[in-house]
C-alpha positions as YAML, in Angstrom:
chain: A
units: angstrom
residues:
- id: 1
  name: UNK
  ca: [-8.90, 14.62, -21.17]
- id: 2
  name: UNK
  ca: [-9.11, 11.41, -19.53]
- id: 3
  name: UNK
  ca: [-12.19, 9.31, -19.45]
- id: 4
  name: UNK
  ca: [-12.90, 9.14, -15.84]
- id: 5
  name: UNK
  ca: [-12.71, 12.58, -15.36]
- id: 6
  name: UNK
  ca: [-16.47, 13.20, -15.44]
- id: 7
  name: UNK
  ca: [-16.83, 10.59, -12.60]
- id: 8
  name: UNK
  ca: [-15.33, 13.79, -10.08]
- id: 9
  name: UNK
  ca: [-17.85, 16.41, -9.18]
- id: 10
  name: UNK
  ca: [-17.54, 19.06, -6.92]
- id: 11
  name: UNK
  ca: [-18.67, 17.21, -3.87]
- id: 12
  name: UNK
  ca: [-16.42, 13.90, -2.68]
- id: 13
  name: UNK
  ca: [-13.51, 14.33, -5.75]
- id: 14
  name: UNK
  ca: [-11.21, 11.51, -4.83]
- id: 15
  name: UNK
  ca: [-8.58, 13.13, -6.32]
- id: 16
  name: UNK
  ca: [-9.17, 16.35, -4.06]
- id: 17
  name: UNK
  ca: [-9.58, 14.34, -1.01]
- id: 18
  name: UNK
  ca: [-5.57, 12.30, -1.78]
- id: 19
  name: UNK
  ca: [-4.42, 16.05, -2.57]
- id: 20
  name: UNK
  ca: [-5.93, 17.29, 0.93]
- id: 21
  name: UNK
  ca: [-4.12, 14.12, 3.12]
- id: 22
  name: UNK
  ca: [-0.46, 14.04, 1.06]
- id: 23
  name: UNK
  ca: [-0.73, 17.95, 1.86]
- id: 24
  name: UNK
  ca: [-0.37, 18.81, -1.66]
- id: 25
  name: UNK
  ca: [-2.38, 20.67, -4.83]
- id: 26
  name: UNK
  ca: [-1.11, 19.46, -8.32]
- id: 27
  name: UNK
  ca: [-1.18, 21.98, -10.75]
- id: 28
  name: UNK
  ca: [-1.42, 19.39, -13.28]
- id: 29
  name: UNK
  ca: [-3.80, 16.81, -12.11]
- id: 30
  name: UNK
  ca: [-3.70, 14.28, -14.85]
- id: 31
  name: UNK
  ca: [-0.20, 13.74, -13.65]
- id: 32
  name: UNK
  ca: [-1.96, 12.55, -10.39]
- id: 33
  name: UNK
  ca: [-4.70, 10.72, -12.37]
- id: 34
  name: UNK
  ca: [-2.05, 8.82, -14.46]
- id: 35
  name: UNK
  ca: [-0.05, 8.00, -10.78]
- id: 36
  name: UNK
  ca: [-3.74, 6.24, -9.86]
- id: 37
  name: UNK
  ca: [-4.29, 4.42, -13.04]
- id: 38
  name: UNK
  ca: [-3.89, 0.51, -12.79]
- id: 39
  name: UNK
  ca: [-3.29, -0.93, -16.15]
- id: 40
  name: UNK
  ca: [-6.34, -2.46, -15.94]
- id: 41
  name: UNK
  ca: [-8.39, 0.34, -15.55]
- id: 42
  name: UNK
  ca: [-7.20, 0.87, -19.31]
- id: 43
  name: UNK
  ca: [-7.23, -1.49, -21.88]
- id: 44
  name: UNK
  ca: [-8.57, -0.33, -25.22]
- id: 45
  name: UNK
  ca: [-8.84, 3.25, -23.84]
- id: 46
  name: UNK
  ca: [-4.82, 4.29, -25.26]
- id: 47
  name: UNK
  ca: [-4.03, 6.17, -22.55]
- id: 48
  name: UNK
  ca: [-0.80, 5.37, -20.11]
- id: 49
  name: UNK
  ca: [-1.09, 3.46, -17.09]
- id: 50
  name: UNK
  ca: [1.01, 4.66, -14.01]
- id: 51
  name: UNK
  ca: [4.15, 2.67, -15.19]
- id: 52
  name: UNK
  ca: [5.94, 5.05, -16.49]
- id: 53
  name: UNK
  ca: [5.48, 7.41, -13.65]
- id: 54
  name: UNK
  ca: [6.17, 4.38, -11.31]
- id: 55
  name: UNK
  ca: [9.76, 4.13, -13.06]
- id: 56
  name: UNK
  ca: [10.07, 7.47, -12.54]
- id: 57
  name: UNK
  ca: [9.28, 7.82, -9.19]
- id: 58
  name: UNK
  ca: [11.76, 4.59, -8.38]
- id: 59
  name: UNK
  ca: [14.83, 6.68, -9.13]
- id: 60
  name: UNK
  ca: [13.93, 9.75, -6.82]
- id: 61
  name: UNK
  ca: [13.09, 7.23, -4.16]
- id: 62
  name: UNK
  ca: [16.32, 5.59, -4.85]
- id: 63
  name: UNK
  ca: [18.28, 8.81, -5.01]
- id: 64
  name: UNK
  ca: [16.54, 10.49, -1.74]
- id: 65
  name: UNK
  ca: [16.87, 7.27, 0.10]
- id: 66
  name: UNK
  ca: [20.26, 6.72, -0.23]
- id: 67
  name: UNK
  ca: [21.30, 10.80, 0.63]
- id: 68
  name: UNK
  ca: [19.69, 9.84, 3.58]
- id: 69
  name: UNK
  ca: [21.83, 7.19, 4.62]
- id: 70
  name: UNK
  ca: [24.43, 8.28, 3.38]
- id: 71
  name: UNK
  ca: [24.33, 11.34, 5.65]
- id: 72
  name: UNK
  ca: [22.89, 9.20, 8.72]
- id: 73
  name: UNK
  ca: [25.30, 6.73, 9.16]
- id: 74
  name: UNK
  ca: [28.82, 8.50, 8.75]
- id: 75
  name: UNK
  ca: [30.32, 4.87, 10.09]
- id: 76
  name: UNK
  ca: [28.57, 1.62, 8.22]
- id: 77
  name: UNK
  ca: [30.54, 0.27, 5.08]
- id: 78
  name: UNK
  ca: [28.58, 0.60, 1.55]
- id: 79
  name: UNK
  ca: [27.44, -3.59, 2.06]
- id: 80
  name: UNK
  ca: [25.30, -2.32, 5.05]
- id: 81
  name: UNK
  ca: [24.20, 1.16, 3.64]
- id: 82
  name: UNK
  ca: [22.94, -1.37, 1.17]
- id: 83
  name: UNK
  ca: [21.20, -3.14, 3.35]
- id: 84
  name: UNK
  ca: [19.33, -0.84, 5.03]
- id: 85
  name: UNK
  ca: [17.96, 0.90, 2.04]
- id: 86
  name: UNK
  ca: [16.64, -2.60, 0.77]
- id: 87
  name: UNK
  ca: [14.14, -2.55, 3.91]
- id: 88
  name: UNK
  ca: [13.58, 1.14, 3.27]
- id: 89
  name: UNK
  ca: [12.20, 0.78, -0.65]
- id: 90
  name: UNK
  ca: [11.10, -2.71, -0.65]
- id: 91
  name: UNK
  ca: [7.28, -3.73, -1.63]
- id: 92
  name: UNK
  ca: [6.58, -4.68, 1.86]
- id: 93
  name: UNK
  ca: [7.75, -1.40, 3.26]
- id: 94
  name: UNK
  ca: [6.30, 0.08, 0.33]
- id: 95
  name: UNK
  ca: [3.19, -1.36, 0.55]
- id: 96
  name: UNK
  ca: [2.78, -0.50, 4.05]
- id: 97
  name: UNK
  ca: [3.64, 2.89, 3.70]
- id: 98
  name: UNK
  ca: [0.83, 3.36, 1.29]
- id: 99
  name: UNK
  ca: [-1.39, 1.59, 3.23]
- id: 100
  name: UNK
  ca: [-0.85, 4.24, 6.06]
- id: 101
  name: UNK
  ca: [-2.94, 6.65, 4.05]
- id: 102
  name: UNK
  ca: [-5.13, 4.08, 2.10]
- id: 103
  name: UNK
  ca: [-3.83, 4.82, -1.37]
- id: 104
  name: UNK
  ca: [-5.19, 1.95, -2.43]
- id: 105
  name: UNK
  ca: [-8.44, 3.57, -2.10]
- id: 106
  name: UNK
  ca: [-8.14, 5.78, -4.59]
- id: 107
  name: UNK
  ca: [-6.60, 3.76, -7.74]
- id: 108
  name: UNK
  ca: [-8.58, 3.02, -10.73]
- id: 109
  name: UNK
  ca: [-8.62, -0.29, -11.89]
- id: 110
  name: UNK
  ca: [-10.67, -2.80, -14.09]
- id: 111
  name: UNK
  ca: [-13.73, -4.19, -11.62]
- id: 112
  name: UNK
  ca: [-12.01, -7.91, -12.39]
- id: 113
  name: UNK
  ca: [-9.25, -6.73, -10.65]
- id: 114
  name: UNK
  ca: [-10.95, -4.51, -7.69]
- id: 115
  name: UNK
  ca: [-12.98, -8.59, -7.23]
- id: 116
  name: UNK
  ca: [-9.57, -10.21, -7.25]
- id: 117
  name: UNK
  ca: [-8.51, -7.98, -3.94]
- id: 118
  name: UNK
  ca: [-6.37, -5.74, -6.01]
- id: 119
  name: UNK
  ca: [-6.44, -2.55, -3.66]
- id: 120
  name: UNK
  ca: [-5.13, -4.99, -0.93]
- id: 121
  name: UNK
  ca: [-2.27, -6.13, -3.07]
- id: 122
  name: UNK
  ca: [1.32, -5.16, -1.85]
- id: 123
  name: UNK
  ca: [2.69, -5.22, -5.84]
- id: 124
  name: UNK
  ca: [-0.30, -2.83, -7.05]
- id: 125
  name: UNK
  ca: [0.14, -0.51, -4.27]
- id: 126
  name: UNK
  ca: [4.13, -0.09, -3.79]
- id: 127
  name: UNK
  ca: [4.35, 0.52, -7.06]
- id: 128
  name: UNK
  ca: [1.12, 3.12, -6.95]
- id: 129
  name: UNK
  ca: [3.43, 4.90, -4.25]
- id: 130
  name: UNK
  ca: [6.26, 5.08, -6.24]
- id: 131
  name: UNK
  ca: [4.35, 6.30, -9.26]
- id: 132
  name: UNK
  ca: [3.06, 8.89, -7.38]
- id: 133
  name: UNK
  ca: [6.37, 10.31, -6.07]
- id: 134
  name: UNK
  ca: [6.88, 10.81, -9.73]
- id: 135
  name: UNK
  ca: [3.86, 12.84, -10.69]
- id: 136
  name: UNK
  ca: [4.87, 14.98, -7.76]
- id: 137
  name: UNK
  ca: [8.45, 15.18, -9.18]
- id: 138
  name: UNK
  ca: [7.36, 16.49, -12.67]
- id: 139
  name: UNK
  ca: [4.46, 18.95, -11.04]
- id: 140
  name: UNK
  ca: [6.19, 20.58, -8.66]
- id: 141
  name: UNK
  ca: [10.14, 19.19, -8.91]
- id: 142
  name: UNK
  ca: [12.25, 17.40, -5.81]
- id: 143
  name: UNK
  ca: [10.76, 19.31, -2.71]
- id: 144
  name: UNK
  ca: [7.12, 17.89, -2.77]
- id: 145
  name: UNK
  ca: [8.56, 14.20, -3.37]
- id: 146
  name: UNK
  ca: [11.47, 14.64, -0.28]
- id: 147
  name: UNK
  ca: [8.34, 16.12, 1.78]
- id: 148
  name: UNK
  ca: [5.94, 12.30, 1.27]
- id: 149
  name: UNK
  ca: [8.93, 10.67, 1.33]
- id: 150
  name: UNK
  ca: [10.12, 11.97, 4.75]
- id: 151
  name: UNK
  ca: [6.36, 12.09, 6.01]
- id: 152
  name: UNK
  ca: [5.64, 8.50, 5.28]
- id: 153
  name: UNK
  ca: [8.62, 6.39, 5.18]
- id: 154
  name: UNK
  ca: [11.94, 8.33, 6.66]
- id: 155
  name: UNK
  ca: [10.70, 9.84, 10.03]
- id: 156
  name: UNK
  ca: [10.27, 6.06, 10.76]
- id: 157
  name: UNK
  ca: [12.97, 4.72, 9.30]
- id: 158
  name: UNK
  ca: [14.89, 3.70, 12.62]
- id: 159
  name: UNK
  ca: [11.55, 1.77, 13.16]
- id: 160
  name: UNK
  ca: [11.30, -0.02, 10.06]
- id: 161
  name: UNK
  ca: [14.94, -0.96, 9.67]
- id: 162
  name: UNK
  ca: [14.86, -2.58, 13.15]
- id: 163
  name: UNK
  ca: [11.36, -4.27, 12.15]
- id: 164
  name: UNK
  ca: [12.37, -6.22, 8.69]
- id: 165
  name: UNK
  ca: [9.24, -8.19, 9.00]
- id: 166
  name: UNK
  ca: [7.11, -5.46, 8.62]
- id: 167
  name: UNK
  ca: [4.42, -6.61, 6.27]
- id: 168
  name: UNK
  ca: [1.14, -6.17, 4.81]
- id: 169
  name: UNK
  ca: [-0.68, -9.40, 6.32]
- id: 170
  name: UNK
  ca: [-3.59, -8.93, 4.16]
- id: 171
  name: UNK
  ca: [-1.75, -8.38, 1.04]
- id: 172
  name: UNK
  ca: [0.30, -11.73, 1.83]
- id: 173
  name: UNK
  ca: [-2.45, -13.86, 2.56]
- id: 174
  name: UNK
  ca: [-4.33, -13.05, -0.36]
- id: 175
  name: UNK
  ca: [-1.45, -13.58, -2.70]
- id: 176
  name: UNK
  ca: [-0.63, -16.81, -0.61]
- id: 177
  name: UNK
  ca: [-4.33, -18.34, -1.03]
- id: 178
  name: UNK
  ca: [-4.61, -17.65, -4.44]
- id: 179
  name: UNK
  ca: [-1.49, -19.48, -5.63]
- id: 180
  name: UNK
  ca: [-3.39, -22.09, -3.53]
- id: 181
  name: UNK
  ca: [-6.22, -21.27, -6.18]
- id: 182
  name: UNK
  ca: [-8.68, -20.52, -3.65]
- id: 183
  name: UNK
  ca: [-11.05, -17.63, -3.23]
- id: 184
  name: UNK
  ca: [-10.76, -14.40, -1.72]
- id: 185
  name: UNK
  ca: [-10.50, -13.86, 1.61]
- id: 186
  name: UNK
  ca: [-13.31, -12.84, 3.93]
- id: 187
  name: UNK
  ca: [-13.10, -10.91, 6.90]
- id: 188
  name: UNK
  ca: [-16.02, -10.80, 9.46]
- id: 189
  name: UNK
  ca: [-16.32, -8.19, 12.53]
- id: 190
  name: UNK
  ca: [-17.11, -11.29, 15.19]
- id: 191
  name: UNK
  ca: [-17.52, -8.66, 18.38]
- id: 192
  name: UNK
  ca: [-17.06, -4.99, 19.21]
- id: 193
  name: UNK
  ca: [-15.24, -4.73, 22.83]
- id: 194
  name: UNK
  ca: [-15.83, -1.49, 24.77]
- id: 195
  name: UNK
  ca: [-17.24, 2.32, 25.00]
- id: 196
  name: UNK
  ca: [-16.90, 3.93, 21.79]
- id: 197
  name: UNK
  ca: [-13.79, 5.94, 22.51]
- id: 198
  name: UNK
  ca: [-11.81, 2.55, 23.39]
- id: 199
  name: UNK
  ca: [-13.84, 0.16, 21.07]
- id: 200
  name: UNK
  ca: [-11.80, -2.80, 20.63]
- id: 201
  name: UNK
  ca: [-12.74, -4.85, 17.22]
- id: 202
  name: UNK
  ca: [-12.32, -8.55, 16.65]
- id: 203
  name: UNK
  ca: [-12.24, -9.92, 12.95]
- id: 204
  name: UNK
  ca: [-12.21, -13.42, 11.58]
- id: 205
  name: UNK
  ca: [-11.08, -14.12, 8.58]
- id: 206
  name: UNK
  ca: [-12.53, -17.23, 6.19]
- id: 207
  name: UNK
  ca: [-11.71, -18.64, 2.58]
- id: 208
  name: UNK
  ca: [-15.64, -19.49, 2.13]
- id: 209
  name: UNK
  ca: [-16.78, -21.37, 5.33]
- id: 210
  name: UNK
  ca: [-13.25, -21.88, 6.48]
- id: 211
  name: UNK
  ca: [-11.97, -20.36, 9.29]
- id: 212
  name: UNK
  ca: [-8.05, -19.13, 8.83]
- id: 213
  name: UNK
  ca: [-7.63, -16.69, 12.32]
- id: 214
  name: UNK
  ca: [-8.99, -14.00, 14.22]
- id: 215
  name: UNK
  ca: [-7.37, -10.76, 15.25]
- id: 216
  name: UNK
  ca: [-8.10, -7.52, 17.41]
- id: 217
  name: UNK
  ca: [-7.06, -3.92, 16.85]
- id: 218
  name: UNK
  ca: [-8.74, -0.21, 17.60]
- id: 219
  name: UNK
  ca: [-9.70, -0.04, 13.74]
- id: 220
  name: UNK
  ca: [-11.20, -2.35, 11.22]
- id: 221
  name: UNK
  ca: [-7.91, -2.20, 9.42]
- id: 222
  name: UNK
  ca: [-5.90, -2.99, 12.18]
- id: 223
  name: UNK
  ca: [-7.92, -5.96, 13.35]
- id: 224
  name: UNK
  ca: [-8.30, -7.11, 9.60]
- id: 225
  name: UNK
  ca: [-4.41, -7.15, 9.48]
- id: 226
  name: UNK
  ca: [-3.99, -8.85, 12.59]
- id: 227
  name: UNK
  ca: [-6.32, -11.98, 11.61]
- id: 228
  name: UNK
  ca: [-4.40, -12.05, 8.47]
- id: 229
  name: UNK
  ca: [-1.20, -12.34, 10.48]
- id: 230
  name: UNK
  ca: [-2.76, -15.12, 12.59]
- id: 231
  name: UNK
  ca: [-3.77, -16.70, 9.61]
- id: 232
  name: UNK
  ca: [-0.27, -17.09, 7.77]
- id: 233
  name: UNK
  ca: [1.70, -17.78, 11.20]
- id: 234
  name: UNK
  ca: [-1.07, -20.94, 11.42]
- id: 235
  name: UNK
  ca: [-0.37, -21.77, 7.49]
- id: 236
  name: UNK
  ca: [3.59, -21.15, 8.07]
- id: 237
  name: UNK
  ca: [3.35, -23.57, 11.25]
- id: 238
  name: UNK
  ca: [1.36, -26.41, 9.86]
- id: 239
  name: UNK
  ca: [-1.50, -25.65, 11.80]
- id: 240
  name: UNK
  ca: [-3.82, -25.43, 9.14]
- id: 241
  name: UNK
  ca: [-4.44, -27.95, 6.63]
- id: 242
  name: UNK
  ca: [-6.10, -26.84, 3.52]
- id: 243
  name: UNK
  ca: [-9.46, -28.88, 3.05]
- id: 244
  name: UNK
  ca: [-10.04, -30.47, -0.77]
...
């Protein structure tokens, strides 16, 4: 038995919770647990880290991906079929796709790497989505996998494919600033526009005491990824100058 199983009671289980919003009861959960397990969360313990599972869950994503296209576009040569299944299984897609039901929520990891903005990273969490589609693959075979796959990535496909610069802002600019060896970034609710059924939120985000950009959006989330996206187009444009 894994060692974090006595942190799930009866009351908030995590693991129930991610069963009740994929739409799906595993009749083995420490396949699931294993799919949420960060390396980090396991050094010195022995036990596997989602990995495996993640290479796992790779191939059926491959596989499903390309029947897809395959049977979708009767009339594209194999260079473009190509193509458009890069955009469909790539960490940014990935990432986002994961993001859509906060996976990242859920994953164990070391506390080091929960401070170093690791449930925000695109890397940890494409590859948590992938590792996932194989722990539903061994519990219950091919149809639960084709069911998340088409739930959260295919029936948007058209979308995504036409949108190749779909990205998780947040994810980016924390990678970006801490090649830059600087710290984490901090987001800060700066005003709340509206009645509560149209609330409009506005986030800045800051590396310590310096401002980056601000962004708006009907969630937290959304307005947190929107000042992220401000901040890298003012990075990507020389706008901001990093300060010694």
């Amino acid at each position: 038995m894994r060692f974090f199983r006595s942190l799930f009671g009866k009351r908030d289980d995590p693991i129930a919770q991610l069963e009740k919003t994929i739409g799906y009861r595993f009749r083995d959960r420490l396949l699931l647990e294993m799919a949420l397990s960060h390396r980090s969360s396991l050094k010195g313990t022995g036990l596997q880290s989602n990995e495996r599972l993640e290479y796992l869950g790779d191939a059926v994503l491959g596989m499903v991906v390309s029947d897809f296209l395959y049977r979708k576009f009767n009339d594209i040569s194999e260079g473009e079929l190509t193509r458009k299944k890069a955009i469909l299984v790539n960490e940014t897609t990935l990432a986002a796709v994961a993001l859509s039901f906060e996976l990242g929520d859920y994953l164990f990891m070391s506390p080091e790497e929960e401070k170093s903005g690791g449930r925000q990273k695109s890397s940890i969490i494409a590859d948590a989505f992938e590792a996932l589609l194989g722990a539903l693959y061994l519990d219950g075979g091919m149809r639960p996998a084709l069911k998340i796959i088409n739930k959260y990535l295919l029936k948007d496909s058209t979308e995504i494919i036409e949108d190749e610069k779909l990205h998780n802002y947040k994810g980016e600019l924390l990678e970006f600033v801490q090649a830059k060896g600087r710290n984490i970034p901090q987001y800060r609710i700066k005003d709340q526009i509206g009645p509560d059924h149209e609330k409009v939120f506005v986030v800045e985000v800051f590396i310590q005491s310096e401002f980056l950009g601000q962004g708006g959006g009907r969630t937290k989330k959304e307005a947190e990824q929107n000042a992220a996206r401000q901040a890298l187009d003012r990075i990507k444009n020389g706008d901001y100058t990093w300060q010694s």
